[in-house]
N, C-alpha and C positions, 0 to 999 in steps of 0.2 A: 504494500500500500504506500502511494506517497506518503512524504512527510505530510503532517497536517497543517495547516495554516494556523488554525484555531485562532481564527479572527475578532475582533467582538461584533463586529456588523458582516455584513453580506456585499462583498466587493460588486458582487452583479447589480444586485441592488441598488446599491449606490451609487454603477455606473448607466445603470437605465435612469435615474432621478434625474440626473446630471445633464443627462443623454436630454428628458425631456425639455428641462428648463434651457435646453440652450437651442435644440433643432427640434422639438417637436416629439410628440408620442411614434416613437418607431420601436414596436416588440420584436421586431424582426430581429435586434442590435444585440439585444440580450437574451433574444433565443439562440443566436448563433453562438454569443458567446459564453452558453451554458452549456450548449453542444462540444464545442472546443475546450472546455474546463472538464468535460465529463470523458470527453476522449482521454483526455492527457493522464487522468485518474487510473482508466480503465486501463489502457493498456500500461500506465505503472505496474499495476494491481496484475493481471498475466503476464504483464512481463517476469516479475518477482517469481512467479511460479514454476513457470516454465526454464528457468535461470538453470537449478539444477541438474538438467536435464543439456545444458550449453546449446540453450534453443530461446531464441526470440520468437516474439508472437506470429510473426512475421514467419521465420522457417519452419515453426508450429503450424502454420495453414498451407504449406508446399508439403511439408509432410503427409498431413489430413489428406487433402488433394492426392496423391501421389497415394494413401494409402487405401482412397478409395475409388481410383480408378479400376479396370478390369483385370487390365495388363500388370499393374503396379506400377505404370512407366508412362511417360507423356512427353511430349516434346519441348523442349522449354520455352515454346512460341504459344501454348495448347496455357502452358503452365500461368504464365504472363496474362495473357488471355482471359482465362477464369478468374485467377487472383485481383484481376482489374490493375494491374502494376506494369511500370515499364520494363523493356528486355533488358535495361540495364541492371535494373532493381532484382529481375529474374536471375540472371549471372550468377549476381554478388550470392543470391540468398542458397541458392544452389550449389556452388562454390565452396560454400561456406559448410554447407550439409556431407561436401563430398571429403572435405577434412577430416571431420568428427568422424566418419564411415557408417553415417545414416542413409546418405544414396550413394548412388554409382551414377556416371555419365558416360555415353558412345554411341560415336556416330547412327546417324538414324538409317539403316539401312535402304529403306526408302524414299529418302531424298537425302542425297548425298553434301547438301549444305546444311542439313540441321542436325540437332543432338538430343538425345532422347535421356532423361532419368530417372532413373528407376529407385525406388525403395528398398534398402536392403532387410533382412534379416532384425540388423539391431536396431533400422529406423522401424519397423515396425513393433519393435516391442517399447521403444522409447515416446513413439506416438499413442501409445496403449495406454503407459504411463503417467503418461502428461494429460493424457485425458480425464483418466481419475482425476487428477489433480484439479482440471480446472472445472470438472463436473460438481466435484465437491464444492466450489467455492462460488460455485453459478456464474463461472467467469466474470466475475465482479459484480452482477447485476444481484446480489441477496434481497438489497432492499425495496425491490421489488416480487412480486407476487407474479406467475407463470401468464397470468391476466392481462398483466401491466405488460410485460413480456412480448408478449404479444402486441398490443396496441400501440408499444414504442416502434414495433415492425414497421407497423399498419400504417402508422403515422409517416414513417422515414421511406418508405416506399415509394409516394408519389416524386421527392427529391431523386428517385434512383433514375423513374424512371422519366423522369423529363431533361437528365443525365444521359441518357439512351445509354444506361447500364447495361440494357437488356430488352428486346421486344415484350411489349408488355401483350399477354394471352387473352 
């Protein structure tokens, strides 16, 4: 968990007050930036978890990914792709797994300019691991209810998909 601030006021709060008095009622200002206070938290909060394990949240979800493809294995264009991240970001995060000897990388036999990685043996037991981990702790989200959970989805979804995240069905 981050350090905690332990404030005596509420910085958001204080800065939508602010916000109003000088441009106007915009919630939008301080929704965003409870959004960005709430990321920075969370992924403290699995990151710490995952730590253990010499996995950031980040090679935590090329693992998942990679552990629940068919093959085990995906092309790091396929990888990038899902993860919504750039091929550089894909590299590093890859790269990084193939040190530890959680994946393996080589050439894609059917197309001779890309590279395919696969999950090994230990990443899969390491992703098994880390899942406990973060199942127990509800990947940071406790203080909400399965409910709430859900309706944070529900909510974040229309942003995905006018993002053109994904064709919306």
């Amino acid at each position: 968990m981050p350090k905690p601030l332990s404030l005596p006021f509420d910085p958001i709060a204080r800065a939508d007050e602010l916000w109003k008095q000088r441009w106007g009622n915009v919630p939008s200002m301080s929704a965003i930036t409870s959004i960005m206070r709430a990321q920075q938290i969370l992924l403290s909060e699995v990151d710490a978890v995952v730590k253990p394990y010499g996995l950031t949240f980040a090679r935590y979800e090329a693992l998942v990914l990679l552990n629940f493809s068919k093959a085990g294995e995906l092309t790091m264009s396929k990888i990038g792709e899902r993860l919504m991240v750039h091929p550089t970001s894909v590299t590093n995060t890859v790269d990084r797994l193939v040190k530890s000897g959680l994946v393996d990388k080589r050439p894609n036999p059917n197309d001779g300019r890309g590279t395919l990685a696969s999950i090994t043996g230990k990443g899969r037991e390491v992703v098994e691991a880390a899942t406990r981990d973060l199942m127990a702790m509800d990947f940071g989200l406790g203080v909400y209810d399965a409910e709430e959970c859900a309706e944070i989805f529900a909510m974040l979804r229309p942003l995905r998909v006018a993002a053109r995240d994904f064709d919306e069905e």
